[in-house]
C-alpha positions as CSV (number, residue, x, y, z in Angstrom):
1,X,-1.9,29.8,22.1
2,X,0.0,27.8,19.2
3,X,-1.3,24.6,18.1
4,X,0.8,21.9,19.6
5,X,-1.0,19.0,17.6
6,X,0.2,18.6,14.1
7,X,-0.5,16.2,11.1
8,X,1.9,13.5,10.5
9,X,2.8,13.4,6.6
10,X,4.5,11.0,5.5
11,X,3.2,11.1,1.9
12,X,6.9,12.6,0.8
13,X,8.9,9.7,2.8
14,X,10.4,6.8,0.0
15,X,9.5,3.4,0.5
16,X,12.9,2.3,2.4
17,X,12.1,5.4,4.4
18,X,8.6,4.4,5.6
19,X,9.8,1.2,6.8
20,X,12.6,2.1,8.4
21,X,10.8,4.9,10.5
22,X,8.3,2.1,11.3
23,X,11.3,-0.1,12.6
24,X,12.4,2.7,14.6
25,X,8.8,3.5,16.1
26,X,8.5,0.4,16.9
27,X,11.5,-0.4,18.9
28,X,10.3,3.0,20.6
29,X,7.1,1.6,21.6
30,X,8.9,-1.6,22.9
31,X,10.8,0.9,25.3
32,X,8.3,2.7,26.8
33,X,6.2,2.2,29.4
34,X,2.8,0.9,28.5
35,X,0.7,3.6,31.1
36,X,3.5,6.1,29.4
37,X,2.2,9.3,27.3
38,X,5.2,8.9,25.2
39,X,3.5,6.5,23.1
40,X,0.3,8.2,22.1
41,X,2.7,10.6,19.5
42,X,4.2,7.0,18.4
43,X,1.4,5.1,18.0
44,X,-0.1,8.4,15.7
45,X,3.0,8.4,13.6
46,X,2.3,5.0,13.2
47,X,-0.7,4.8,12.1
48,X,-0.1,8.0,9.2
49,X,2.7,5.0,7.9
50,X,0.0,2.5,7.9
51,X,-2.3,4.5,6.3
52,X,0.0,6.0,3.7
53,X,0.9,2.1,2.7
54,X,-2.5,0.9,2.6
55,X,-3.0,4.0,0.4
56,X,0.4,3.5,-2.0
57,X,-0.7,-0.6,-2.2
58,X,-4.3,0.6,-3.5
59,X,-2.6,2.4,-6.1
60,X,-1.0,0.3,-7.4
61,X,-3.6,-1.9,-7.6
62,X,-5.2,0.4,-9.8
63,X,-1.9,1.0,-12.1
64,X,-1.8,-2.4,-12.9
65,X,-1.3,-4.2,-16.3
66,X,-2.6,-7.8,-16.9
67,X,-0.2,-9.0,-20.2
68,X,-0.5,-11.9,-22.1
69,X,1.6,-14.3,-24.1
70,X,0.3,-13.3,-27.0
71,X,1.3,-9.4,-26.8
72,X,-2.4,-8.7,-25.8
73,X,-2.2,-5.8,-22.1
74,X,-4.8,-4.2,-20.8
75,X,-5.5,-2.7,-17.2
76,X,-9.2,-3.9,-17.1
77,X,-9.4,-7.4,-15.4
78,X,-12.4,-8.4,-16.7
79,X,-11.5,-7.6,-20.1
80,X,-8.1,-9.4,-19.5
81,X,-9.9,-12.3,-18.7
82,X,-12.2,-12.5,-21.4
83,X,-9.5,-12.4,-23.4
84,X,-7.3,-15.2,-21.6
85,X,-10.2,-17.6,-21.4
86,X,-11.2,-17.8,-17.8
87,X,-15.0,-16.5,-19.1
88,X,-15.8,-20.0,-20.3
89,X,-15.5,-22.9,-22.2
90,X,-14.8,-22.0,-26.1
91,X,-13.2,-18.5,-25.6
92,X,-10.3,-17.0,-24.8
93,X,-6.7,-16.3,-26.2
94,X,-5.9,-18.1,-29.3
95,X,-2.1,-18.1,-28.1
96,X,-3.2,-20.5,-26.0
């Protein structure tokens, strides 16, 4: 017997994608019944999007660069602050 339960991927859907098959879901879920079985494939789907942009959020949390006025970047907060002066009184940027 086939496997009738399959993974929902969304990883290869664009941003403007994502959200608009979230729009579409929901306005779904809005139509069906709330005892209906229709909405347990919805509410899956659903939750593979929110996952996917919790996911793509985290990452780019991690890609981020912290700049300065003075030219200074790094992508290590702590150092980033250090630099801009936020570590105490006496240090920091001298752009500043």
């Amino acid at each position: 017997m086939p496997n009738l339960i399959r993974p929902h991927d969304v990883r290869g859907l664009t941003a403007g994608e994502i959200q608009r098959t979230r729009r579409e879901l929901r306005a779904s879920l809005a139509l069906v019944r709330p005892d209906s079985p229709a909405r347990v494939p919805i509410l899956s789907l659903m939750s593979a999007i929110d996952t996917e942009l919790a996911e793509r959020r985290a990452l780019d949390r991690e890609q981020m660069i912290y700049l300065c006025s003075c030219g200074f970047g790094t992508d290590d907060q702590d150092w980033f602050e250090d630099h801009a002066g936020s570590a105490g009184p006496g240090r920091g940027c001298p752009a500043r």
